[in-house]
Structures are given as C-alpha cells and as structure tokens.
C-alpha positions as CSV (number, residue, x, y, z in Angstrom):
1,X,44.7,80.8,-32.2
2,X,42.0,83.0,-30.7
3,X,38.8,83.1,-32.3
4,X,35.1,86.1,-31.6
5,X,32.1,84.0,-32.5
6,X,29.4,86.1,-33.0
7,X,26.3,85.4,-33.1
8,X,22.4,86.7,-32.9
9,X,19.2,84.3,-33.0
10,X,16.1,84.6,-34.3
11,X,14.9,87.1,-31.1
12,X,17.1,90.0,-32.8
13,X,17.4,91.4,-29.2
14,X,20.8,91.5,-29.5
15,X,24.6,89.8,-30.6
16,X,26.2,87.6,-28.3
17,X,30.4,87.7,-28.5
18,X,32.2,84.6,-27.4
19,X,36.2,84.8,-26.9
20,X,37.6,81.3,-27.6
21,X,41.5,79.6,-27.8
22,X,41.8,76.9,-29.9
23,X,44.1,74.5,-30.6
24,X,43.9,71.2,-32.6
25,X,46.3,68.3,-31.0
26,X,46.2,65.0,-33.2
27,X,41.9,64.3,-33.8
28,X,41.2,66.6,-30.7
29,X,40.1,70.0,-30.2
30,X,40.7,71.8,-27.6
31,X,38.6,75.0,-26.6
32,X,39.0,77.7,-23.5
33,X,36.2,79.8,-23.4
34,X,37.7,83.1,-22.7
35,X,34.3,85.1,-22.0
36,X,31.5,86.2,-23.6
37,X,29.0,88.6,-23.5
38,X,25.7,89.7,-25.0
39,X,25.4,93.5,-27.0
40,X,22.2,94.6,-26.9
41,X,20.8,95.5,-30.6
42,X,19.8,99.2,-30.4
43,X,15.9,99.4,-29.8
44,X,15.1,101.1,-33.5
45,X,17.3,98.7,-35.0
46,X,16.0,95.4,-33.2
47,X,12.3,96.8,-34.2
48,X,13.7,97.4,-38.1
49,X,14.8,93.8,-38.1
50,X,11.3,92.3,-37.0
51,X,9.4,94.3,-39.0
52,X,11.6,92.7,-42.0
53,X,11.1,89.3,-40.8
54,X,9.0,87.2,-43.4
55,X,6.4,87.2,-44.4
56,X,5.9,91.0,-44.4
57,X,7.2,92.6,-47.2
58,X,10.6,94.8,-47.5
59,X,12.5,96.7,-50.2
60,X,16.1,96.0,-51.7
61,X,16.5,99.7,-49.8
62,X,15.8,98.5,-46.3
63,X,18.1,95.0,-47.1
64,X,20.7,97.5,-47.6
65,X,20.4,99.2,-44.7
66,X,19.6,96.4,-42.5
67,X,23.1,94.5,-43.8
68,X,24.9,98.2,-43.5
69,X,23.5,98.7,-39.6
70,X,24.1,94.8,-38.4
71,X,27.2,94.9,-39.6
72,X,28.5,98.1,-37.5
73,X,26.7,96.5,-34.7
74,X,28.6,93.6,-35.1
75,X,32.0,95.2,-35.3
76,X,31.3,97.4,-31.8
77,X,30.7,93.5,-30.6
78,X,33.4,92.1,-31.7
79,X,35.5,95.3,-30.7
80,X,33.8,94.7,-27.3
81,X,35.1,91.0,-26.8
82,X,38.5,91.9,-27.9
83,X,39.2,94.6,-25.6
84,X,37.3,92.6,-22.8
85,X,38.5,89.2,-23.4
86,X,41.6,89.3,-25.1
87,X,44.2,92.0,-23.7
88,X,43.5,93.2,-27.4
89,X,45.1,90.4,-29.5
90,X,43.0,87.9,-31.7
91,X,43.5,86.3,-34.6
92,X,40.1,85.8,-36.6
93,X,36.6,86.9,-36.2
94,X,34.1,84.3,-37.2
95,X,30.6,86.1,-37.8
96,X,27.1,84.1,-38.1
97,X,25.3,87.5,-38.9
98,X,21.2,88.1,-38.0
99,X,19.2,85.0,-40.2
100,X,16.6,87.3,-42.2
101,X,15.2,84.6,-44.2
102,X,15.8,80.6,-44.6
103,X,14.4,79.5,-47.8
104,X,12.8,76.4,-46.6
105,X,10.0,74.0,-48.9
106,X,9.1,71.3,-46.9
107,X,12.0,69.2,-46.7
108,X,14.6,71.3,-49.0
109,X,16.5,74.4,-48.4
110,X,17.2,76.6,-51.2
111,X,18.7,79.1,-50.2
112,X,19.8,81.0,-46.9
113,X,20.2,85.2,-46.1
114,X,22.4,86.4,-43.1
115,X,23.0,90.0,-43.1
116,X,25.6,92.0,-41.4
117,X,28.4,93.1,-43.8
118,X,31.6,91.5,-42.3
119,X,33.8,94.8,-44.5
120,X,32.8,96.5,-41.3
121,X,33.8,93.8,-38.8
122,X,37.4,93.6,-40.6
123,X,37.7,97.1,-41.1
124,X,37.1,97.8,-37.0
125,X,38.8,95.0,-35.5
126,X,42.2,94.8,-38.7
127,X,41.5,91.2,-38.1
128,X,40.2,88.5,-41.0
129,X,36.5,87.4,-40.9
130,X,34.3,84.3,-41.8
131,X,31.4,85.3,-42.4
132,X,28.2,83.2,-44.3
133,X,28.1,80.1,-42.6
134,X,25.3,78.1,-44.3
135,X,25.4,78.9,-47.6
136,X,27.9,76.1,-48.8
137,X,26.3,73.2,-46.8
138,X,23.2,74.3,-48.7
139,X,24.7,74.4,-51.7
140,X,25.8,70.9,-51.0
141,X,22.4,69.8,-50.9
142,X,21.9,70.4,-46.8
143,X,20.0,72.1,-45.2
144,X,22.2,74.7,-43.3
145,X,21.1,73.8,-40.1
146,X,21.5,72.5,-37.3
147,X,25.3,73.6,-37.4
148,X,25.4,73.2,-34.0
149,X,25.5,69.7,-34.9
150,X,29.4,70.6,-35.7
151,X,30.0,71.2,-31.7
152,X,27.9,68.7,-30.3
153,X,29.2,65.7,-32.2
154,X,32.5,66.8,-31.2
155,X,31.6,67.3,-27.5
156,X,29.6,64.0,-26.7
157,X,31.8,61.6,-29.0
158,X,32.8,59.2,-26.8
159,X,29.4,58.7,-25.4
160,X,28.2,54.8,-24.6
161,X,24.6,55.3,-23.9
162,X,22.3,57.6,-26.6
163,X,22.3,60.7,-25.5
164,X,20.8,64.2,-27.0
165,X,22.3,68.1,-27.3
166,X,19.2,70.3,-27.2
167,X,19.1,73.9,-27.8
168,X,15.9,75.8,-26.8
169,X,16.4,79.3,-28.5
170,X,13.3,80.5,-30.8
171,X,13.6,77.2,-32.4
172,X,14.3,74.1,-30.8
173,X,17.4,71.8,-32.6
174,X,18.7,68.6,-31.1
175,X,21.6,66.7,-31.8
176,X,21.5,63.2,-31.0
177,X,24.3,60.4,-30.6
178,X,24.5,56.9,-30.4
179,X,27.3,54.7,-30.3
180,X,27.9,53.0,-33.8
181,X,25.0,54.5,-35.3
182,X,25.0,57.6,-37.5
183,X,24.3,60.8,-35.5
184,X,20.9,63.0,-36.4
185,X,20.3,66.4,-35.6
186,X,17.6,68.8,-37.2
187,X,15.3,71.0,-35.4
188,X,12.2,70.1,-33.4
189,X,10.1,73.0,-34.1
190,X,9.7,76.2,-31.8
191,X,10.9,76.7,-28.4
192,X,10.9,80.7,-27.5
193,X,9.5,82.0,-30.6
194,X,5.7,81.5,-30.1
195,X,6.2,82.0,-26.3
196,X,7.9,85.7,-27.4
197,X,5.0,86.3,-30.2
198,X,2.2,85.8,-28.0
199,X,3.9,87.8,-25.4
200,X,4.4,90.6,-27.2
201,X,0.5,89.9,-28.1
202,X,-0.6,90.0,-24.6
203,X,1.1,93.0,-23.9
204,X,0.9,95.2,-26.4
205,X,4.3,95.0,-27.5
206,X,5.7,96.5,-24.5
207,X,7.5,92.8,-22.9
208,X,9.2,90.4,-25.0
209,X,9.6,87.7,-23.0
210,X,8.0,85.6,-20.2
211,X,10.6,86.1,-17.7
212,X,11.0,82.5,-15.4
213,X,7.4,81.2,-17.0
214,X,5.8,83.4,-14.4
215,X,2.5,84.3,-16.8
216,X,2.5,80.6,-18.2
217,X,2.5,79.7,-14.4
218,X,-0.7,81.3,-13.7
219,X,-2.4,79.5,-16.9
220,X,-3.4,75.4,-18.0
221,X,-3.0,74.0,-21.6
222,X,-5.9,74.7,-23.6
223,X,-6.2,71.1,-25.3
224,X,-8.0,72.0,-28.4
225,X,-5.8,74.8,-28.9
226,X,-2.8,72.2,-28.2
227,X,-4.6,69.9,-30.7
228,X,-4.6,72.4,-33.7
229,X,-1.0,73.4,-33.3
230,X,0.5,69.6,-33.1
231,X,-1.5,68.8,-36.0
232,X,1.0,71.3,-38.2
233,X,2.4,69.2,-41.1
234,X,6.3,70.1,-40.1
235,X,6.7,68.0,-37.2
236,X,5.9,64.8,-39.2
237,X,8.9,65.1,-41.8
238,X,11.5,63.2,-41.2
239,X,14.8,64.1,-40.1
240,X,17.3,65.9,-41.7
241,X,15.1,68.9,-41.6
242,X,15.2,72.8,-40.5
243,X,12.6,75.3,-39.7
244,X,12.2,78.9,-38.5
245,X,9.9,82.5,-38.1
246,X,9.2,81.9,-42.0
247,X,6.8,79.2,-40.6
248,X,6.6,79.4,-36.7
249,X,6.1,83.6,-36.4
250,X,3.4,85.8,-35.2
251,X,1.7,85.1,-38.1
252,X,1.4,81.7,-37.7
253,X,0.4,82.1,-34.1
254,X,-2.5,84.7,-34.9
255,X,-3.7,82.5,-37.8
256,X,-3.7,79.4,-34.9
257,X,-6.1,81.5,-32.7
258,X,-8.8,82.2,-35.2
259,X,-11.0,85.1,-35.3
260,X,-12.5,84.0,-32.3
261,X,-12.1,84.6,-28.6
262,X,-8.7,83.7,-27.5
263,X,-7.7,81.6,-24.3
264,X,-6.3,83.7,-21.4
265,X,-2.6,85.2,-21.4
266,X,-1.9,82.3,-19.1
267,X,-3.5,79.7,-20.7
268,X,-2.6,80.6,-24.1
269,X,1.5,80.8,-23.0
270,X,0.8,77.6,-20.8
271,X,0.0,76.3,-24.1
272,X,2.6,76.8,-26.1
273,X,5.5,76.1,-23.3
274,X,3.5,72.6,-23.4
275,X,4.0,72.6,-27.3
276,X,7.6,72.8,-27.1
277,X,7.8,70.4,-24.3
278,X,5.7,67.6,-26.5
279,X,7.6,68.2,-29.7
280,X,10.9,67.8,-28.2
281,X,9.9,64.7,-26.4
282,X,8.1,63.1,-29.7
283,X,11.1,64.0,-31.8
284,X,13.8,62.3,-29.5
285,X,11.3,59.7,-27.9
286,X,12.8,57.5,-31.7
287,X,16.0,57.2,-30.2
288,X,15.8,56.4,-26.9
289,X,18.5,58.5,-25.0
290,X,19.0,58.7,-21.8
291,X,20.5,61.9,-21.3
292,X,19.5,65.0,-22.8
293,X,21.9,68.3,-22.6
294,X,20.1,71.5,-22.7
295,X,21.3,75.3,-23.7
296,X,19.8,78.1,-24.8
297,X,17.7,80.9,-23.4
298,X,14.6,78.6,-22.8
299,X,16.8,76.9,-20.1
300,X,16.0,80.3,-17.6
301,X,12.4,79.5,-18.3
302,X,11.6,77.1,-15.1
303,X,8.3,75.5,-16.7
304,X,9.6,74.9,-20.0
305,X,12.2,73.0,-18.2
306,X,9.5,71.2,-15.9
307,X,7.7,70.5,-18.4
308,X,10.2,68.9,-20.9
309,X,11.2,67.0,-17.7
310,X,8.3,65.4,-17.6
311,X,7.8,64.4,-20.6
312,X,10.9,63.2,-21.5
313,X,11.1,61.1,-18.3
314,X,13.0,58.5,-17.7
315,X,15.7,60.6,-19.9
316,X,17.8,63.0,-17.6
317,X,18.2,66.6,-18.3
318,X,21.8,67.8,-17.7
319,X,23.3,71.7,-19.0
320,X,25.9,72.0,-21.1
321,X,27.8,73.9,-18.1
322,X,28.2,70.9,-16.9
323,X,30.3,69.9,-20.0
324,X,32.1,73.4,-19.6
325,X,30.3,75.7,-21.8
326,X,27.8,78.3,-20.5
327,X,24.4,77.5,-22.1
328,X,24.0,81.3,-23.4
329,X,26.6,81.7,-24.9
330,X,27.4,77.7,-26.4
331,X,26.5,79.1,-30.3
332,X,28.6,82.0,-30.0
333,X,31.6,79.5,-29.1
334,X,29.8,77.0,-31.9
335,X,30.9,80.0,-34.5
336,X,34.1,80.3,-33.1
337,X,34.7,77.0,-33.7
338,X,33.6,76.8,-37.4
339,X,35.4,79.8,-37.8
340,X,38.7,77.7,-36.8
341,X,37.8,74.8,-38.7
342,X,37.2,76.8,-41.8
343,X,40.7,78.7,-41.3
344,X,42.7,75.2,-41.4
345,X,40.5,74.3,-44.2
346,X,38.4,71.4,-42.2
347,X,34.3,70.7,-42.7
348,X,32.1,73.2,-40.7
349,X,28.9,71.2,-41.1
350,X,28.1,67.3,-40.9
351,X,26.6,65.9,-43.7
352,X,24.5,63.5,-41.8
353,X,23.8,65.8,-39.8
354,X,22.1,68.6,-42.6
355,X,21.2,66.6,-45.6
356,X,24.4,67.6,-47.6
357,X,26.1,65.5,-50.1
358,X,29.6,66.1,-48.6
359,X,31.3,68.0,-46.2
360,X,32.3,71.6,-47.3
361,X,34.6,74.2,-45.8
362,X,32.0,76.9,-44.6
363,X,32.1,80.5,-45.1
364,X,34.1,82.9,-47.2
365,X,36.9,85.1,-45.6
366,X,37.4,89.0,-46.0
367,X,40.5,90.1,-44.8
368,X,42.1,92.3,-42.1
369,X,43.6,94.9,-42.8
370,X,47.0,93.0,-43.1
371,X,47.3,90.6,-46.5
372,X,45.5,87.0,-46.1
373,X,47.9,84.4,-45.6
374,X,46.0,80.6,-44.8
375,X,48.0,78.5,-43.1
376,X,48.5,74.9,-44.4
377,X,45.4,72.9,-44.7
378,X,44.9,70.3,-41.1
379,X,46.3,66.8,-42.0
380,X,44.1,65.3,-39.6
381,X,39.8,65.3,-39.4
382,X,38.8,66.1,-35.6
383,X,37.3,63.3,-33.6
384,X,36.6,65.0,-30.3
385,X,36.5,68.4,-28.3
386,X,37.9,68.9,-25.2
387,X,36.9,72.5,-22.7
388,X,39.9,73.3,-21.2
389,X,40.3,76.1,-17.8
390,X,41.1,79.3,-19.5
391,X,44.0,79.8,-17.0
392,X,45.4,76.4,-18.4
C-alpha cells in the first residue's frame, strides 16, 4: 500500500510529507521512499504555535484554532505529496500532528497533545487517516517517545557490533542496539532547540537558526556556563525517558543565563552546540557502540557534527542515507510506517523501548470519504526493514 507520513517537530517551521510503498513479506518490511518534501507553516501561524508553546499560557479558544489551522495545513501537505509523489493514488494518510505539550514528571508521562484535526486531512485527500500516535503507548504506561525507536530497530536488526540511531532535531533521541541484549532508546536532551532559542535571542527574533554553525564558529564554550547547564537533573535519569520545550525552551535558556551579563552570540551558541555534543556522548558512552547513525536537521550543522565526532571517538558517525533514507525526511517515513503497522493491526511502539507495559496498536483512524474496511489483522510480527529503489 502507499502511505503520507506527516510530520512537524518541535521547530513549528513547517510539515514535512513523506510518500512511502510498503509491503510486508514473511517478518520483513519493505519500504520505497517515494519522495518527500517540506511545507512551510505560514509565518502567522508558525508564530501562533510558539507563542502557545508551554509554559506560557493559552485559552481553550486558541487550542481550537490552533488544532482547526494545523489541520488545513496538514491536508494542503498531504494534498501536496499526493499529487507530487503519487500520480494521485494512495491508500492511507498517517498524521503525527504539531506536539503542543508532552506531559512529562520526571520519569512518567501522563499524558500527550498533538493538534491538527485529521477531519480535515480525510476530508481533502477522501483517504483514511491515523492520526494520535502516542497516546496509547502512554496509556500503556510508556512514555510516547522515542517512536522512532519503531524504525530503527527494524532498520539495524541484524547488527553484530552495538551500534546507535541518533536523531538531532530540537531534541536529541537515540536508539541503540546490541546483539542479544534488549534495545534502549529515550532521548538525550536538546540538540537544535537551545541553539534555535538563543538565536532567535541574539537576533531579535529576526533568524531562527544557525545556518552551517557559522555564529557558533566564531565563539568558544563558556565552561561555567557549560557547567550550570550539565548539572540539570534530566540527564541523570535513567533510561526509558522523554523530554521536550516544556523543559529545554527559551525559558529555560533565559533562566540559565541569569540576570547578569551574558557570554557573546558566539560563545553562548558555541556553548550549547558543545552541550549537545557531551550529552549525546555521556548517554551512549554506557553501551559502547561503535557506530552511530545520524539524521535530523542538526546533521547540516558542521560543528555539531564535529563536535559529536569528537567526543564520541572511537565510535564512527555514519547517515542514515547511507542506509537509504534521507536524514530530513526519516520521521516523516517513521509515521508512514506506524501508519502501516497500525492498518494491519501490528505494535507501533516498543515497549522496551518507551516504558510501556505491552505493545499497543497506535493511533485511531477517521475515515475517507469511502466506508472503512480493515483488512485482516498481519499473522506475522516484523523482524526487519528493508529500503528498496523506488523504480523496483
């Protein structure tokens, strides 16, 4: 069948559309990434979202219209990769939404809140959507994250020597895999978020990213400022955990500065490149891998990538191109994916993996415009993904 992901992270800058065949043979999976593309989110809209982001306040008013507008966006996107990817024919449209808030407390999750009303996804494209990925791992007892945990395993079983998925998008998650052990995956702590927040300080607002590192380049890692960050509680809990902007926002960046005199714009973003360099090293440094495969937005950031180099020496760094999935667009295919599994009635979430007692079916489906009719549940739990050549 042919699956849209879709997907948008915790930047809000926009929803990235992943076109994806799938097919299940025996315990296999096999994926051909069709295309993808990113839709950018409307610049009142994208502003709307962060200024809902916890912990400022909102109104049941501005929910509404938040879930009302991301939803339309996400139709036009999925409308998008259709017509662009397709020749017009899919089968199901498997929608993350935008993460608003992740009720996180310590080491529990209580609750998780993706908007974007998937009525408007089904009503533009006729086809079924999955929509509310988390919310049955967590009531399972997980934590509703890392789902990409669900691709990963899939990708690197097989594996002899320990080796590490990473994803560097505003928060850093690995997955990690060694052979006959149980895998582990929970996020790291940030990656782009702080970087993007203290941008956005430096300038005013008017950037939003550090394009290729070039103002952390020009800076040095303030070590008492480096000090005072590592020393936050988070990245001492043990694993299976899950973090996001309710902890590492623009609030917690400001409140990390002080009142007083902050370091330079280079200094302060040399800072915090190093921060996700040292967590990601300390988290994985446990297991020993060897290889670690990166995607995610922080991959086009040359220092991060330097910098994570060196300190996760002797471990190699690899991209998950390399593996056959472009790193920008591997959690729009990761939805796609869970959107299959959940349509043959198979596990979208690991329970080792997120905390959760067992291994539920994720999402819930709103249908097409034609009646719902599920096909008969897979016989057979998959082992293994294989990337095929679309052309194939």
């Amino acid at each position: 069948m042919i699956v849209i992901g879709l997907s948008s992270g915790t930047s809000a800058d926009g929803i990235d559309v992943a076109a994806a065949r799938l097919r299940q043979e025996g315990d296999a999976v096999r994926l051909a990434p069709l295309g993808h593309l990113t839709r950018p989110y409307p610049a009142d809209l994208r502003e709307q979202i962060r200024a809902a982001l916890p912990p400022a306040p909102t109104t049941l008013e501005t929910v509404c219209r938040l879930d009302t507008r991301i939803g339309q966006e996400f139709a036009a996107a999925a409308r998008n990769g259709i017509e662009e990817f397709t020749g017009g024919r899919a089968d199901l449209v498997a929608s993350h939404g935008q993460t608003l808030f992740h009720w996180a407390d310590g080491g529990t999750v209580h609750g998780t809140l993706q908007l974007g009303q998937p009525a408007w996804i089904a009503e533009a494209t006729g086809l079924p959507v999955l929509s509310d990925l988390r919310a049955a791992d967590v009531a399972a007892g997980g934590r509703g994250a890392p789902l990409a945990s669900t691709l990963d395993l899939l990708m690197l079983g097989g594996r002899t020597e320990p080796t590490a998925a990473l994803n560097l998008g505003g928060i850093a998650n690995v997955t990690v895999v060694r052979d006959g052990e149980p895998p582990s995956a929970f996020d790291t702590g940030p990656a782009n978020a702080l970087v993007d927040a203290a941008v956005r300080l430096a300038t005013g607002g008017k950037a939003d990213l550090d394009a290729d590192g070039a103002l952390a380049r020009t800076g040095r890692p303030d070590p008492a400022l480096l000090e005072r960050l590592l020393a936050e509680p988070y990245y001492r809990l043990s694993p299976p955990k899950t973090t996001g902007l309710e902890l590492f926002g623009a609030e917690y960046l400001e409140a990390a500065l002080g009142p007083g005199e902050r370091p330079p714009d280079g200094d302060l973003l040399a800072t915090l490149v190093e921060l996700t360099a040292v967590t990601v090293a300390d988290a994985l440094r446990p297991f020993g891998v060897a290889e670690v495969v990166a995607s995610g937005g922080g991959v086009r950031n040359p220092l991060l990538m330097e910098r994570l180099a060196a300190r996760l020496a002797p471990a190699r760094i690899t991209s998950s191109e390399r593996l056959g999935l472009d790193g920008d667009a591997k959690e729009a295919y990761l939805f796609a994916l869970i959107g299959f599994l959940g349509w043959y009635g198979l596990a979208g979430s690991v329970p080792d993996c997120t905390g959760a007692r067992r291994a539920p079916v994720a999402g819930r489906l709103t249908p097409g415009t034609a009646p719902l009719r599920l096909p008969e549940p897979a016989s057979v739990v998959p082992r293994r993904l294989y990337v095929d050549d679309p052309g194939s």
